[in-house]
BASE-687144 format. One line per 2 residues: number of its first residue (from 1); their letters; for each residue z, y, x of C-alpha. Coordinates in pm, 1 decimal, padded with zeros to 6 digits, m for minus. Layout:
BASE-687144
NUM> a> Z Y X | ...
//
This chain:
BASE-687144
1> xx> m01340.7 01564.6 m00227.3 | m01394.5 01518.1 00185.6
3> xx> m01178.9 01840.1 00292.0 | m00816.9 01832.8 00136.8
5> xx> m00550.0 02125.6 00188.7 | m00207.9 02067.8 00199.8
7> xx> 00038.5 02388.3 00101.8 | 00372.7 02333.6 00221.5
9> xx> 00479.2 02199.9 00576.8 | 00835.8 02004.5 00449.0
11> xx> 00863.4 01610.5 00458.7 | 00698.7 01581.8 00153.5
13> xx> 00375.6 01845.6 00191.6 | 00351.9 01712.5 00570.9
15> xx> 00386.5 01284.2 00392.3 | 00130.5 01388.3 00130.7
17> xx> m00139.3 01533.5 00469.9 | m00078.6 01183.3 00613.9
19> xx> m00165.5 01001.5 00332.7 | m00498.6 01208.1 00254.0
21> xx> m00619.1 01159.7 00593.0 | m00492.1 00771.5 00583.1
23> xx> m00780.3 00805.0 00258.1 | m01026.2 00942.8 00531.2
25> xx> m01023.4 01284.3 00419.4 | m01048.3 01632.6 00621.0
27> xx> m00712.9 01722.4 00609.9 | m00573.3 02111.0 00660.1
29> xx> m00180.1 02119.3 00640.9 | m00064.5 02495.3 00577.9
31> xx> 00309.7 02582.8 00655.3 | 00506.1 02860.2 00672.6
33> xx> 00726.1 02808.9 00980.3 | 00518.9 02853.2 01269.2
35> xx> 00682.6 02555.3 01468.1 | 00590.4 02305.6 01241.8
37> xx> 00236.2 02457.1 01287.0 | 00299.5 02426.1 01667.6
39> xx> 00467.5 02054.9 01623.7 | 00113.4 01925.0 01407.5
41> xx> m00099.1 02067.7 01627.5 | 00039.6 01999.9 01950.0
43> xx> 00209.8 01664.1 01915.2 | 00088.5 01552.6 01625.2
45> xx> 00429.5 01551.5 01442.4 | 00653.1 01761.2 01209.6
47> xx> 00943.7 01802.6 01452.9 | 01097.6 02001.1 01167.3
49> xx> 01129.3 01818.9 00872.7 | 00994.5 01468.2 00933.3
51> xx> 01092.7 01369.3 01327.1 | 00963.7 01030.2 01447.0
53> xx> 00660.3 00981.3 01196.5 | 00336.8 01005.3 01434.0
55> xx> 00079.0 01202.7 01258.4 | m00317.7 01116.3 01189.6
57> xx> m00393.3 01359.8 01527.0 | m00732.2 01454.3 01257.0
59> xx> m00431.3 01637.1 01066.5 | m00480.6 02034.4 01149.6
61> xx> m00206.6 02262.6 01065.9 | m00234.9 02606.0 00991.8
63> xx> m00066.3 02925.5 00865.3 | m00280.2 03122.1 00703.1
65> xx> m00443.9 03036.3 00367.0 | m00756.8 03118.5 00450.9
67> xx> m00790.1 02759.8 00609.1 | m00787.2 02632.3 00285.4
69> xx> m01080.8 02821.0 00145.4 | m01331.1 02544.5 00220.2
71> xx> m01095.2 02290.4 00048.2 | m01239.6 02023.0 m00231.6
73> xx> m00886.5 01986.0 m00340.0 | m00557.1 02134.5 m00321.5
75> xx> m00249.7 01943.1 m00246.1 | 00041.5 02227.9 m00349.7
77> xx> 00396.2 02132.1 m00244.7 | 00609.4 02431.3 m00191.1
79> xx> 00971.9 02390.3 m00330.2 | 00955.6 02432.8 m00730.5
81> xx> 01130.0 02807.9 m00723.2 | 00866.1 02905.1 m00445.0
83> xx> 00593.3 02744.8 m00609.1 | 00468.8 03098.3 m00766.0
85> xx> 00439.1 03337.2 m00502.5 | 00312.3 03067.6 m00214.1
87> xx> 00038.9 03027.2 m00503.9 | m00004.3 03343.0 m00558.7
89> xx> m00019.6 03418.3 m00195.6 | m00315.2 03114.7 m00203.6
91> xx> m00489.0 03274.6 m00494.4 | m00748.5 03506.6 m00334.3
93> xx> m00908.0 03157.9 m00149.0 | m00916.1 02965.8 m00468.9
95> xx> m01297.3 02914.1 m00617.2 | m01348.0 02886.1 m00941.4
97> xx> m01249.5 02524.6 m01098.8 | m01072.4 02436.8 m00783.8
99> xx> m00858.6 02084.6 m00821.8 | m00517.4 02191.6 m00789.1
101> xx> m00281.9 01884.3 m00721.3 | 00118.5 01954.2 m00852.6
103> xx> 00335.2 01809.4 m00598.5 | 00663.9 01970.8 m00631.5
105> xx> 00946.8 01880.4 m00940.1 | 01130.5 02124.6 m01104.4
107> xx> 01159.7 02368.6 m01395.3 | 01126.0 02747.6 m01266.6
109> xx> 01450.4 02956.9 m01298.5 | 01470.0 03258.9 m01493.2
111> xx> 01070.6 03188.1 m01681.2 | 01211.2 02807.4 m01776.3
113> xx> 00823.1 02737.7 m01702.5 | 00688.9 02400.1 m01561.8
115> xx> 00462.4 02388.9 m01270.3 | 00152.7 02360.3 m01464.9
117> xx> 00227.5 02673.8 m01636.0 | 00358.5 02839.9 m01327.2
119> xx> m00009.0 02754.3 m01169.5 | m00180.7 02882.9 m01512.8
121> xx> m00055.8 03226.9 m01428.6 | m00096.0 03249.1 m01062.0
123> xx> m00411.6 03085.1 m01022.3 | m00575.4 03070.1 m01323.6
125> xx> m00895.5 02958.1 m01261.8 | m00822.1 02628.1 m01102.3
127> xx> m00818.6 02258.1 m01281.7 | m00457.6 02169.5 m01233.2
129> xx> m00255.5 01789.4 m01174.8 | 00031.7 01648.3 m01134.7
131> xx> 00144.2 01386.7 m00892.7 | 00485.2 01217.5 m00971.7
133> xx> 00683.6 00923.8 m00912.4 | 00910.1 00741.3 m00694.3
135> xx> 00871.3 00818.3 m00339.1 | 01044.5 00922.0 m00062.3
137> xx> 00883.4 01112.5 00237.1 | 00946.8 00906.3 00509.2
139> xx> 00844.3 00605.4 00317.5 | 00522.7 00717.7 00261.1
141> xx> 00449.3 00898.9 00583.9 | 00516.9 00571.6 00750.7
143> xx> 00284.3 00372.5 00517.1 | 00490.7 00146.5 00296.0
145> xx> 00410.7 00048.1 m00016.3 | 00447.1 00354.1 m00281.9
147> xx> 00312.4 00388.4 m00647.3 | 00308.4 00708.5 m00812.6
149> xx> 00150.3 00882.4 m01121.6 | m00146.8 01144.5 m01107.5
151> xx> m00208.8 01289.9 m01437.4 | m00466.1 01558.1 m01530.5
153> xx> m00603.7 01622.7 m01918.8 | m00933.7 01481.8 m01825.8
155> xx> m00908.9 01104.8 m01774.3 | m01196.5 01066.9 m01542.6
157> xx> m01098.4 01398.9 m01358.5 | m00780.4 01198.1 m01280.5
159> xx> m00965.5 00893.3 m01196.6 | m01163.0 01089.2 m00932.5
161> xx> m00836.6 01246.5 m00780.6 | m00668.1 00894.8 m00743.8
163> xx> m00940.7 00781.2 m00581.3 | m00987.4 01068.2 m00361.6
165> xx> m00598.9 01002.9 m00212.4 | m00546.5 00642.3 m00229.3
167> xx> m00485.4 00440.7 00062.8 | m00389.8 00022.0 00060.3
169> xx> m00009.8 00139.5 00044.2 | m00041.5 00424.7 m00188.0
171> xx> m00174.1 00367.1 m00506.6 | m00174.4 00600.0 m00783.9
173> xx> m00206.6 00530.2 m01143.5 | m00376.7 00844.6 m01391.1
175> xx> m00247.6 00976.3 m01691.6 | m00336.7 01225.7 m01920.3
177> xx> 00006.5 01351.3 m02006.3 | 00086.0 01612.3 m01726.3
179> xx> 00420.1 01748.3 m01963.1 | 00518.1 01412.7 m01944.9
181> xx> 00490.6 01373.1 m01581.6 | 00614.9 01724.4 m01495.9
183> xx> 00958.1 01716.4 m01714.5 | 01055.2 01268.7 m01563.5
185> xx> 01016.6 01453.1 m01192.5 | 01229.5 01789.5 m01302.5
187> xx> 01500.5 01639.6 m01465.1 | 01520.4 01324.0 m01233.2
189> xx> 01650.7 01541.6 m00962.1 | 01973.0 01685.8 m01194.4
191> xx> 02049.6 01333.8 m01248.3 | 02027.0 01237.4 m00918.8
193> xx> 02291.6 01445.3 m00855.5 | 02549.2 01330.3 m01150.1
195> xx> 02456.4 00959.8 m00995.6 | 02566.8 01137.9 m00653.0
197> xx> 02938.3 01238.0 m00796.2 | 02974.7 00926.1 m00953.4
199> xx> 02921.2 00750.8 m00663.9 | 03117.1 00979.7 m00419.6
201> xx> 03385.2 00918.0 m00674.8 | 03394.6 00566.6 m00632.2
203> xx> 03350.1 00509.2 m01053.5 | 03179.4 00193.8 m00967.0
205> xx> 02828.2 00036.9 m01072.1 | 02851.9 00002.4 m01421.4
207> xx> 02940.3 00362.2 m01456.4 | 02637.6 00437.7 m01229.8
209> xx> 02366.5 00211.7 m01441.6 | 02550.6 00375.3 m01750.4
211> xx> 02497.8 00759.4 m01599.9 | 02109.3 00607.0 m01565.9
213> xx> 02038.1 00509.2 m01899.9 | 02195.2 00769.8 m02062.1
215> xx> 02038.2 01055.8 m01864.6 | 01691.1 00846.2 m01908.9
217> xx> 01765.7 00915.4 m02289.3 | 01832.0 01358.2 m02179.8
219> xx> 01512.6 01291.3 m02004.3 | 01277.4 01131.0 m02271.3
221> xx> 01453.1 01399.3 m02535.5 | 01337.9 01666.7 m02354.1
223> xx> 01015.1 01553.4 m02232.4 | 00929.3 01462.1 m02607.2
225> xx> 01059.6 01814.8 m02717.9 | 00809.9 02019.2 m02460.1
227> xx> 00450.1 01804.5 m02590.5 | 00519.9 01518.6 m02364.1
229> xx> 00463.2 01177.7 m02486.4 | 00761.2 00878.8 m02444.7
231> xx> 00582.4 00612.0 m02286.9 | 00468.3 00837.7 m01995.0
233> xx> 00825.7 00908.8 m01905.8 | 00925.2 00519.0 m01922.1
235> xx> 00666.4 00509.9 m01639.7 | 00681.5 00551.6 m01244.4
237> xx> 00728.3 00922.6 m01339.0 | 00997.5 00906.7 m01514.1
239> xx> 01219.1 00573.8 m01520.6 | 01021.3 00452.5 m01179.8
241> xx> 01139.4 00794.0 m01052.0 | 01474.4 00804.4 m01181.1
243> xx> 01599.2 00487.8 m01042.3 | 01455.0 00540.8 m00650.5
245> xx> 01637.7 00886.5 m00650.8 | 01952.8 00757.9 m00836.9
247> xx> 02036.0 00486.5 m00623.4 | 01973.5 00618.3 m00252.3
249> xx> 02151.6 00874.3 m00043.3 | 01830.1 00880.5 00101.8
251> xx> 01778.8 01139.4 m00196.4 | 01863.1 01450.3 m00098.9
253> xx> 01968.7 01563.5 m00445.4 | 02214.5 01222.8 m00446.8
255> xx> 02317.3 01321.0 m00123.5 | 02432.6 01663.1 m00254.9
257> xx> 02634.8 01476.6 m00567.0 | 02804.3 01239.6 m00351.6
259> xx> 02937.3 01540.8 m00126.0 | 03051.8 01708.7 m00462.7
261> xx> 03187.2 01352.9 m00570.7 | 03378.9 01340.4 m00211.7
263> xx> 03558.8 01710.2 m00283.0 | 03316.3 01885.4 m00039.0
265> xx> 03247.1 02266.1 m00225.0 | 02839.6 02317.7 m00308.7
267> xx> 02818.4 02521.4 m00004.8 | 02948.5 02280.7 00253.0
269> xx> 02768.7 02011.3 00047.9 | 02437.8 02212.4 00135.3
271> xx> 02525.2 02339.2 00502.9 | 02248.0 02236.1 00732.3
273> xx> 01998.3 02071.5 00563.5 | 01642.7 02183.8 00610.5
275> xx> 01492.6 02058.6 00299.6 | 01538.8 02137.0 m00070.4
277> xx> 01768.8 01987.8 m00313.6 | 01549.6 02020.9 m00581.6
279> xx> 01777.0 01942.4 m00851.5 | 02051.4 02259.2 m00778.3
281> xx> 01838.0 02471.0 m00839.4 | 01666.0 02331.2 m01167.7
283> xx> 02012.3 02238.1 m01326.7 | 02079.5 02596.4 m01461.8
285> xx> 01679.6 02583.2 m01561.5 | 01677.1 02281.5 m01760.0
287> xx> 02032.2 02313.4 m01903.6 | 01888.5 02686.5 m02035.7
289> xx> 01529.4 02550.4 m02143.0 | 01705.9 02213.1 m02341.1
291> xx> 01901.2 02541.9 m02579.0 | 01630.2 02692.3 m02568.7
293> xx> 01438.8 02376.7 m02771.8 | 01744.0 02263.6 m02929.3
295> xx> 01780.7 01898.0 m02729.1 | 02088.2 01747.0 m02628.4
297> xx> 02118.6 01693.1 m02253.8 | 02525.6 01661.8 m02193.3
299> xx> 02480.9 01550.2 m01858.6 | 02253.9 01827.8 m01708.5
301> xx> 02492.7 02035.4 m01879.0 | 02796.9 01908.8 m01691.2
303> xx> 02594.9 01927.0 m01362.9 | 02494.9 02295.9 m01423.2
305> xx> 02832.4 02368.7 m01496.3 | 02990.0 02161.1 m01173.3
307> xx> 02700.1 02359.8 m00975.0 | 02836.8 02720.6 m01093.6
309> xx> 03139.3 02655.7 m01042.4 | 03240.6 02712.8 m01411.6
311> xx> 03397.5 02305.4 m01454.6 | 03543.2 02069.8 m01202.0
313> xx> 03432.5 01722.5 m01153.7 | 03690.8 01524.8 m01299.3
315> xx> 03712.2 01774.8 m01559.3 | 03343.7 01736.0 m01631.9
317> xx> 03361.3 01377.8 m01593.4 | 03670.7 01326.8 m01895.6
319> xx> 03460.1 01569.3 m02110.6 | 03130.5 01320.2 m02117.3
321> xx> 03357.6 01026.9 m02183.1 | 03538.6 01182.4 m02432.1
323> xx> 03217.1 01306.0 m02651.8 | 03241.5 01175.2 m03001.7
325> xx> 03107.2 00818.5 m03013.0 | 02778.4 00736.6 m03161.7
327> xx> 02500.8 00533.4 m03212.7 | 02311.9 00460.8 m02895.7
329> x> 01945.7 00545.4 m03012.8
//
């Protein structure tokens, strides 16, 4: 696995290229915006989306997929509700058995699909991956210390693909439970933005590791519920991933929670930020695919329903206290 290609030229696709080449790998970083192409190329640095990282200058950026054709494996990072059509834009360059590595977090609007079924359809003659866990672009791109989770169905496949990325300061650990992996990094990001309003409400700490713990429970449920299995989610992809983007507003789905918590409307909340807030547009999708398999997610709910406009905050925030009381498990 010598020559790696990168899709997507954000913070993440563009940290991901940096730590493949870090690995010693040929690295081939495909992006849609033609400056960022430019930026890589010419300076050896994604002006765009990650300013002030210096890039491995063996990093080549490109945009067109056909300088992926050669690749060994596939590195796919495209925002979740883009994920489709940049794949199936990629499809006509994919061989046959090609390692496709999941990057991206988030449950696909309108199908309710995850990732790995999203890359079924549009490419369905490679091996698909997932790569999850807590880390945050700049982090990585800089080379701290980051551990994350790489599952594929085959162990030893996933062996092979940690291997083929790992660097001293990156270290993944394999799984075999991609549902697992996929539905911790999906639902993380809708919870990361209820942690966001609680915060920009100033509710305090103990309401924040409450918010944590219970929406850990929303995301176990529903992991569980699609084929996933428990302990993957109590993992780095789910609980490791949970707490890094709940308790930063380095996040940028916090970030957008602790605007909403501050009064700011979703669109001012949004205004000028490059990259994606996962998380706004996978609350509808994971609120509708939870009904869908009967599981109880109250707080993705209330998020959903801040997001659309259809509750407001404090509103929201007196109906989840006021739920009927229970036992906890």
């Amino acid at each position: 696995m010598n020559r790696v290609g990168v899709i997507g030229g954000g913070a993440w696709g563009t940290a991901l290229a940096q730590v493949c080449a870090r690995a010693g790998r040929e690295v081939t970083l495909w992006a849609r915006e033609p400056e960022v192409v430019e930026s890589v190329n010419a300076r050896h640095e994604n002006a765009t989306f990650l300013p002030g990282v210096p890039l491995d200058p063996l990093i080549r950026a490109t945009g067109d997929f056909a300088g992926l054709a050669g690749s060994d494996l596939v590195l796919a990072v495209p925002p979740a509700q883009h994920m489709r059509s940049t794949l199936q834009a990629f499809s006509a360059h994919a061989r046959d058995g090609l390692p496709i590595l999941l990057c991206s977090k988030g449950v696909e609007q309108g199908s309710l699909k995850l990732m790995t079924e999203v890359l079924a359809e549009a490419i369905p003659q490679a091996a698909p991956a997932v790569l999850s866990g807590p880390s945050f672009a700049g982090e990585v791109a800089r080379g701290l210390p980051t551990a994350v989770t790489l599952a594929c169905h085959e162990a030893g496949r996933a062996e092979d693909l940690a291997e083929a990325i790992a660097t001293p300061t990156f270290r993944p650990y394999f799984a075999t439970d991609m549902i697992g992996a996929e539905a911790g990094g999906a639902v993380k990001n809708v919870l990361a933005i209820a942690c966001g309003i609680v915060e920009g409400r100033g509710l305090g700490r103990s309401a924040h590791a409450a918010l944590i713990t219970r929406g850990f429970s929303e995301l176990t449920r529903l992991a569980v519920a699609l084929g996933g299995e428990a302990e993957t989610v109590a993992g780095l992809c789910g609980l490791g991933d949970l707490v890094l983007t709940c308790s930063s507003p380095q996040s940028r789905n916090m970030s957008v929670g602790l605007a909403l918590g501050q009064g700011q409307t979703l669109e001012e909340a949004l205004a000028g930020k490059l990259s994606v807030a996962e998380g706004v547009a996978s609350a509808p999708a994971v609120r509708d695919l939870a009904r869908r398999l009967g599981v109880e997610t109250p707080i993705c709910e209330a998020v959903a329903a801040i997001l659309a406009g259809q509750v407001g905050v404090d509103d929201a925030i007196r109906g989840l206290l006021s739920r009927p009381l229970r036992e906890e498990h």
